[in-house]
DSSP file (Angstrom, degrees, kcal/mol; ACC not computed):
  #  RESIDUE AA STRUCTURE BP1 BP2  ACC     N-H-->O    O-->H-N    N-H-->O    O-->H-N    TCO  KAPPA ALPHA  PHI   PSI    X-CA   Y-CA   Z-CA
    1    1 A X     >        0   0    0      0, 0.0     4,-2.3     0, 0.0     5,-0.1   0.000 360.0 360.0 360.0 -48.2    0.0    0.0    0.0
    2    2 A X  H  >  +     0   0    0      1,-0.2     4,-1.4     2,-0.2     5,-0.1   0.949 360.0  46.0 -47.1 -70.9    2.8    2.1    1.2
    3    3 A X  H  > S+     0   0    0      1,-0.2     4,-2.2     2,-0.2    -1,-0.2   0.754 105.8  56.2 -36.7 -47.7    4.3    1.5   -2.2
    4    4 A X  H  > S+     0   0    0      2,-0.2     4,-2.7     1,-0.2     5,-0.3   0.979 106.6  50.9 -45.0 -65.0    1.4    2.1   -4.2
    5    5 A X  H  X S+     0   0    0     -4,-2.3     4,-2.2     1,-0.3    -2,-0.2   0.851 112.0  46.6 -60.0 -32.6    1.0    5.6   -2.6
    6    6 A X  H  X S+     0   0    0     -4,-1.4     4,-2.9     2,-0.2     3,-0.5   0.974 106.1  57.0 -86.1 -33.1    4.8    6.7   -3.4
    7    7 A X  H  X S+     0   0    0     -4,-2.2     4,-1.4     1,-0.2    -2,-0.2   0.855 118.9  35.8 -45.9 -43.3    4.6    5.4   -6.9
    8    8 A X  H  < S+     0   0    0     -4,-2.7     4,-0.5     2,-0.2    -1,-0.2   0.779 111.3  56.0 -78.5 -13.9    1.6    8.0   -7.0
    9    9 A X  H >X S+     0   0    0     -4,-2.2     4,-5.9    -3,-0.5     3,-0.6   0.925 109.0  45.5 -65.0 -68.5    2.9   10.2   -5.2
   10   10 A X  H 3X S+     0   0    0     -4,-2.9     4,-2.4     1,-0.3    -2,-0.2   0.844 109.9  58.0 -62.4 -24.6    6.4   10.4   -7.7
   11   11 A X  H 3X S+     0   0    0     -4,-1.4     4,-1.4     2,-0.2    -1,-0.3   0.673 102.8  49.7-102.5  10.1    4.3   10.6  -10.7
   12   12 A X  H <>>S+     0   0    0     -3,-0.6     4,-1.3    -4,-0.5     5,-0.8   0.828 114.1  49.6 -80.9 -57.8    2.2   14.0   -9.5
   13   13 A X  H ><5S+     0   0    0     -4,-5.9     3,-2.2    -5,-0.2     5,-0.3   0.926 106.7  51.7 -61.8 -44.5    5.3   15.4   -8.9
   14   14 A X  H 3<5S+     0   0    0     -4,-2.4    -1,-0.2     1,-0.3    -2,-0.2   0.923 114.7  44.7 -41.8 -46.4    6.6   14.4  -12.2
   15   15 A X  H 3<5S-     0   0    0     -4,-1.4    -1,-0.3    -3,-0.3    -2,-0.2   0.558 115.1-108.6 -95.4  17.6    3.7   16.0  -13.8
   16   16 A X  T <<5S+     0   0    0     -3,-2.2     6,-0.5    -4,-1.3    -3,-0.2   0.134  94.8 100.0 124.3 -31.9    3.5   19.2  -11.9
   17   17 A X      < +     0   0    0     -5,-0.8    -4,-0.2    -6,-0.2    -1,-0.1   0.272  52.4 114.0-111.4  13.4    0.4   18.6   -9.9
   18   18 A X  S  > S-     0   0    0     -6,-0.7     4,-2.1    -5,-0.3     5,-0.2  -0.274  74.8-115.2 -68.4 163.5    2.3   17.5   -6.0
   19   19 A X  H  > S+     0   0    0      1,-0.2     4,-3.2     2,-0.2    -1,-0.1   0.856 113.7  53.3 -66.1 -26.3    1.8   19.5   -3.5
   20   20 A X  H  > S+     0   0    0      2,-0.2     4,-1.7     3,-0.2     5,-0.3   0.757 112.6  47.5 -82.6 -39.0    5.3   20.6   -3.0
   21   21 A X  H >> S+     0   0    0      2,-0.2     4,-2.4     1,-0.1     3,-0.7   0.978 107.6  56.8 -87.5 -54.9    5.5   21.6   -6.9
   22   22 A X  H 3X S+     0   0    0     -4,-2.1     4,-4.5    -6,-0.5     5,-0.2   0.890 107.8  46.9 -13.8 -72.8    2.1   23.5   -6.6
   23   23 A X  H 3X S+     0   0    0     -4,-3.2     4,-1.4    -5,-0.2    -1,-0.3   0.884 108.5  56.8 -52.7 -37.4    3.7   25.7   -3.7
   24   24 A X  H XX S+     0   0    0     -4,-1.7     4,-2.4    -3,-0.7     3,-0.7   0.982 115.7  42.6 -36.5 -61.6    7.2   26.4   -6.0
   25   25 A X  H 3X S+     0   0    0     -4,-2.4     4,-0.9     1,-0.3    -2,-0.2   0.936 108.6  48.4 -81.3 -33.8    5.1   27.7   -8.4
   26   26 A X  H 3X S+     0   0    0     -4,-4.5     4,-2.4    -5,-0.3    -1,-0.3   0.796 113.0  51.4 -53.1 -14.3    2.7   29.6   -6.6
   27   27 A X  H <X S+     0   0    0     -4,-1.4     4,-1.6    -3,-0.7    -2,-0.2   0.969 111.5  54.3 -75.2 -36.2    5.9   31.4   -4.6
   28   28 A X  H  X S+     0   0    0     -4,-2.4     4,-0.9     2,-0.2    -1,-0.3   0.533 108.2  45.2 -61.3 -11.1    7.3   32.0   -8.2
   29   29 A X  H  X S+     0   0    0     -4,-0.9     4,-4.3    -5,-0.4    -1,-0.2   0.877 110.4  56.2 -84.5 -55.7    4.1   33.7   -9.4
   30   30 A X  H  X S+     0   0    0     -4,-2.4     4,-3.2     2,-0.2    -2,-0.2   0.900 106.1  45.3 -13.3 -70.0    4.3   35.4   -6.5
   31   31 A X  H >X S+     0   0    0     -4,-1.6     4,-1.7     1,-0.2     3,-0.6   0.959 113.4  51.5 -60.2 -65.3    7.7   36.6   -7.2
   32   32 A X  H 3X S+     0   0    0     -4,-0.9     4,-0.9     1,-0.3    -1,-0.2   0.668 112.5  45.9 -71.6 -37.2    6.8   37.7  -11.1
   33   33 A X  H 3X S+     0   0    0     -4,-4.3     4,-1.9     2,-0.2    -1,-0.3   0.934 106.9  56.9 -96.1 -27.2    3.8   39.6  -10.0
   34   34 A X  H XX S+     0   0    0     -4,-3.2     3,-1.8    -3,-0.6     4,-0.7   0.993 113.6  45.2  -4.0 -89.2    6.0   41.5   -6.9
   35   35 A X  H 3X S+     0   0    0     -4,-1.7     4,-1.8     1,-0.3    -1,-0.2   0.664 111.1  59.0 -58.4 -17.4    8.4   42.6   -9.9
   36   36 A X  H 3X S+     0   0    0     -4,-0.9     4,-1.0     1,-0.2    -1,-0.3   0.836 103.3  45.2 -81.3 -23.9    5.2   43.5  -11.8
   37   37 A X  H <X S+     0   0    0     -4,-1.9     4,-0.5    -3,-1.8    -2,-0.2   0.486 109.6  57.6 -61.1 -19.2    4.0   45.7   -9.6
   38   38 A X  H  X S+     0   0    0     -4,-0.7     4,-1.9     2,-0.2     3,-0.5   0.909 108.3  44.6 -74.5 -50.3    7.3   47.4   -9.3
   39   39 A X  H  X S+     0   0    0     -4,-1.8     4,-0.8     1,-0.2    -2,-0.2   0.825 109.8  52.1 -53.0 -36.0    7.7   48.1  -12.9
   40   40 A X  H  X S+     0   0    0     -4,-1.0     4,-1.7     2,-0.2    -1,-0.2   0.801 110.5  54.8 -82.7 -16.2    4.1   49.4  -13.4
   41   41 A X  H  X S+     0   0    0     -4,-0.5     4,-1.6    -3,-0.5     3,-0.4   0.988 109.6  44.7 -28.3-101.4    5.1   51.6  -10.4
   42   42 A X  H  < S+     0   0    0     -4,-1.9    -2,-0.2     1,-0.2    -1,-0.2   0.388 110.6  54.1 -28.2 -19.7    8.2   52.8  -12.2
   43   43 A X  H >X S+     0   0    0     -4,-0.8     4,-6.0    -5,-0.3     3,-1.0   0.898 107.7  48.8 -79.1 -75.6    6.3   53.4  -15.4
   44   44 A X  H 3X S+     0   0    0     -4,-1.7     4,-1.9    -3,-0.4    -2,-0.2   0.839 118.4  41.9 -42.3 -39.1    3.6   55.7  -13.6
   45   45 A X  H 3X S+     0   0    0     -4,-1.6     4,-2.2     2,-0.2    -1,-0.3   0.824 112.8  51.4 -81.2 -27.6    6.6   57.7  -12.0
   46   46 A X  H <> S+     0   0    0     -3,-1.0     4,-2.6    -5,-0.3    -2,-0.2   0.953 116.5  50.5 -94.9 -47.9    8.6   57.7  -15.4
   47   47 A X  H  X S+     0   0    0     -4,-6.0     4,-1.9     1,-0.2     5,-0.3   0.884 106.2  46.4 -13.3 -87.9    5.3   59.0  -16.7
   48   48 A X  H  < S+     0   0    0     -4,-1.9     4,-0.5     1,-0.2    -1,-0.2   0.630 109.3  50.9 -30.2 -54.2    4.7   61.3  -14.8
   49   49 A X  H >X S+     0   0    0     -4,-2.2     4,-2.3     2,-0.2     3,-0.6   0.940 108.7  58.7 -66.9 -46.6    8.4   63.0  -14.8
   50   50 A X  H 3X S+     0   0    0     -4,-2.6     4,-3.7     1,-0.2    -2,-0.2   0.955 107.6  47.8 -67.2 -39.5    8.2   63.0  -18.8
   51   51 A X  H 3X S+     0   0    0     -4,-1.9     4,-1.8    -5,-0.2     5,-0.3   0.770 110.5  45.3 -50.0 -25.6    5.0   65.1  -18.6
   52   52 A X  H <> S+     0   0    0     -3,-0.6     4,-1.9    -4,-0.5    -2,-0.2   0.970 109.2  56.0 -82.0 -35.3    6.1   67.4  -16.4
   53   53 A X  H  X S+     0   0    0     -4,-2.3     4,-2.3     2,-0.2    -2,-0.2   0.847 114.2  45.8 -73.3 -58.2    9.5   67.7  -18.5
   54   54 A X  H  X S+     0   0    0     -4,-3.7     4,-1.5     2,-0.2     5,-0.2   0.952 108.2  54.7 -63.3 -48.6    7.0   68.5  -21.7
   55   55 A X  H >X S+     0   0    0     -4,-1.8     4,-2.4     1,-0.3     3,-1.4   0.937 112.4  42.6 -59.6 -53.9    4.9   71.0  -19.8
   56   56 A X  H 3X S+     0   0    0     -4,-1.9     4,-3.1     1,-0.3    -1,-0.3   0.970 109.7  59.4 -63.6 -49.7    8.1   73.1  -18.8
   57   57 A X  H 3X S+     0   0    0     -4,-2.3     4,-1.6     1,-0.2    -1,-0.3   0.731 103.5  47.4 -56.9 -26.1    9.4   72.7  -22.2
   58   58 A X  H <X>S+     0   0    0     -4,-1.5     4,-2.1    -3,-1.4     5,-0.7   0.907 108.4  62.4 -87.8 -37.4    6.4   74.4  -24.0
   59   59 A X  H >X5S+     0   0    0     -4,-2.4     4,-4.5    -5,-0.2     3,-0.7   0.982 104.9  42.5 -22.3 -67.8    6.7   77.2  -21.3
   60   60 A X  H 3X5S+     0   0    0     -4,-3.1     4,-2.2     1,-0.3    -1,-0.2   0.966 115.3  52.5 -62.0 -41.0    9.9   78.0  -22.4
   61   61 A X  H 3<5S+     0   0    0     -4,-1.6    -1,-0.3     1,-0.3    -2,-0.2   0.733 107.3  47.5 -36.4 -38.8    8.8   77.8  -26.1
   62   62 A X  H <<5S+     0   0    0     -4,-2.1    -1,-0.3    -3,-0.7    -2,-0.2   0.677 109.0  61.8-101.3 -34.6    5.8   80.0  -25.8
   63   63 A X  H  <<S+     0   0    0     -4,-4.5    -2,-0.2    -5,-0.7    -1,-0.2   0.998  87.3  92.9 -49.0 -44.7    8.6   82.5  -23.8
   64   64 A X     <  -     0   0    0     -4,-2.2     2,-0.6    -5,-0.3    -1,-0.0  -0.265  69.4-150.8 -56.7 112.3   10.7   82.7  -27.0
   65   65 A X        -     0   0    0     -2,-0.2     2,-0.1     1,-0.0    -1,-0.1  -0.793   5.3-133.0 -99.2 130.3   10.0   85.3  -28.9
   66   66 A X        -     0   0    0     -2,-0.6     2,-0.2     1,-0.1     3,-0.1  -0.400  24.9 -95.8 -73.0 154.9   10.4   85.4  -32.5
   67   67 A X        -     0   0    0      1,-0.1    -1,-0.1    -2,-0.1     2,-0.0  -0.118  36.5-105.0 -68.4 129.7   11.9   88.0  -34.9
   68   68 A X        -     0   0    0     -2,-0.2     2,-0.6     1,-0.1    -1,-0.1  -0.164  32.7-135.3 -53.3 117.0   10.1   90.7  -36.7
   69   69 A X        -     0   0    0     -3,-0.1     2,-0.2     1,-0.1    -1,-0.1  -0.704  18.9-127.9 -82.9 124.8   10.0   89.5  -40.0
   70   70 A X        -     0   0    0     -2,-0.6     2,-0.2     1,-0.1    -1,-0.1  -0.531  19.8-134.8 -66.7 118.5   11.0   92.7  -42.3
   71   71 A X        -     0   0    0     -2,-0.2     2,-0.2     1,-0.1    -1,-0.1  -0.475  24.5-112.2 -88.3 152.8    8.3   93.0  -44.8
   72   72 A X        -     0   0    0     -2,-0.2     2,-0.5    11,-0.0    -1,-0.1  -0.424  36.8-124.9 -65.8 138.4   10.2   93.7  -48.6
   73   73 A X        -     0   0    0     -2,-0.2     2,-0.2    -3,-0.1    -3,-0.0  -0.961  22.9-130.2-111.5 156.3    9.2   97.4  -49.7
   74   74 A X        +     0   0    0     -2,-0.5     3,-0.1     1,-0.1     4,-0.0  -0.432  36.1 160.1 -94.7 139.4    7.7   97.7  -53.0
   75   75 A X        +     0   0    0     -2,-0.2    -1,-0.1     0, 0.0     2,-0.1   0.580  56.7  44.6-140.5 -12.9    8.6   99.8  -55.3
   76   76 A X  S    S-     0   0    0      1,-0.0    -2,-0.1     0, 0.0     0, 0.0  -0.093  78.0-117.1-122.3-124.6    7.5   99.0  -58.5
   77   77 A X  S  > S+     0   0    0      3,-0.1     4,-2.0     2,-0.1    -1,-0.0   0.583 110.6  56.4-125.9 -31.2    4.2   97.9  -59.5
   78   78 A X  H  > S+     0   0    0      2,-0.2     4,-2.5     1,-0.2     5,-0.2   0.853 108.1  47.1 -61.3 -10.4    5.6   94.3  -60.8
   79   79 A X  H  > S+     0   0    0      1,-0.3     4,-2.0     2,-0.2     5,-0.4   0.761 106.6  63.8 -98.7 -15.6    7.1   93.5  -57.6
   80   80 A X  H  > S+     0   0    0      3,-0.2     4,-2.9     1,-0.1    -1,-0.3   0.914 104.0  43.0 -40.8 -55.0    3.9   94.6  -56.3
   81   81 A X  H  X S+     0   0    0     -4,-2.0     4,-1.3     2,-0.2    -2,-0.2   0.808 110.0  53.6 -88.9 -28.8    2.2   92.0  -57.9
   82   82 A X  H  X S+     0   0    0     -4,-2.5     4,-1.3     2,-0.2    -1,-0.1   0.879 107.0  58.7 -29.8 -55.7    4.8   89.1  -57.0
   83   83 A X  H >X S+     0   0    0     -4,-2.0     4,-1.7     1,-0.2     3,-0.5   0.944 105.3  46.0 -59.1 -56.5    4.4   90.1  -53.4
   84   84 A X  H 3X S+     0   0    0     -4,-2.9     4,-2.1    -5,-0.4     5,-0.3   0.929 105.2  59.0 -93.3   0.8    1.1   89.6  -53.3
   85   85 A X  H 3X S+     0   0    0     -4,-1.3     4,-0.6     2,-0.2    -2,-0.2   0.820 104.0  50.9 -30.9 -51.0    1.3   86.6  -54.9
   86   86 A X  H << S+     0   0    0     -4,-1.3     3,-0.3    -3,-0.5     4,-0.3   0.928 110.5  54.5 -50.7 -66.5    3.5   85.4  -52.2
   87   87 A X  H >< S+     0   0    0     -4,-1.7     3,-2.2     1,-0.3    -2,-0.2   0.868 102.3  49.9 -59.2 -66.6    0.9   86.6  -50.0
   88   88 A X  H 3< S+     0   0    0     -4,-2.1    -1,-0.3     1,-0.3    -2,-0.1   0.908 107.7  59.9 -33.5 -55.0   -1.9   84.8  -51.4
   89   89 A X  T 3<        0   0    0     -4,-0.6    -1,-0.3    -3,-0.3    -2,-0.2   0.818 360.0 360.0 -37.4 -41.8    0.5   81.5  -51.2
   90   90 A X    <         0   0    0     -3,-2.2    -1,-0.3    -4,-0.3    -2,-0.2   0.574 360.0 360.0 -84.9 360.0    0.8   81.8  -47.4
């Protein structure tokens, strides 16, 4: 009987299903969802910093002022009409 029971015994553990491999694997899930929770952690924070990083960066953009673009003066009546040509373009 005794025999009987370790013979079933050795072939649950062979296929996974003993008690002793059950517990292995739940501590290893364990362990893999720990480190997943750290990472989505780290994500949310790494997030977080890169937003903040963009928000100050359009600050300074919208500080920068650009230069006054010097309009062409006109003088004859063709360059008149090239120029608003241009104009029309933009």
């Amino acid at each position: 009987m005794k025999g009987l029971i370790k013979i079933i015994g050795m072939i649950l553990g062979i296929l996974g299903l003993s008690a002793k491999a059950t517990a292995k694997k739940k501590a290893e899930v364990k362990k893999i969802d720990k480190k997943v929770k750290e990472i989505k952690k780290e994500k949310t924070e790494v997030k977080r910093k890169t937003i903040a990083v963009q928000k100050k960066k359009a600050v300074i953009k919208k500080a920068q002022k650009k230069k006054p673009v010097k309009k062409p003066s006109v003088t004859s009546a063709k360059k008149a009409r090239t120029s608003l040509k241009n104009r029309a373009k933009r």
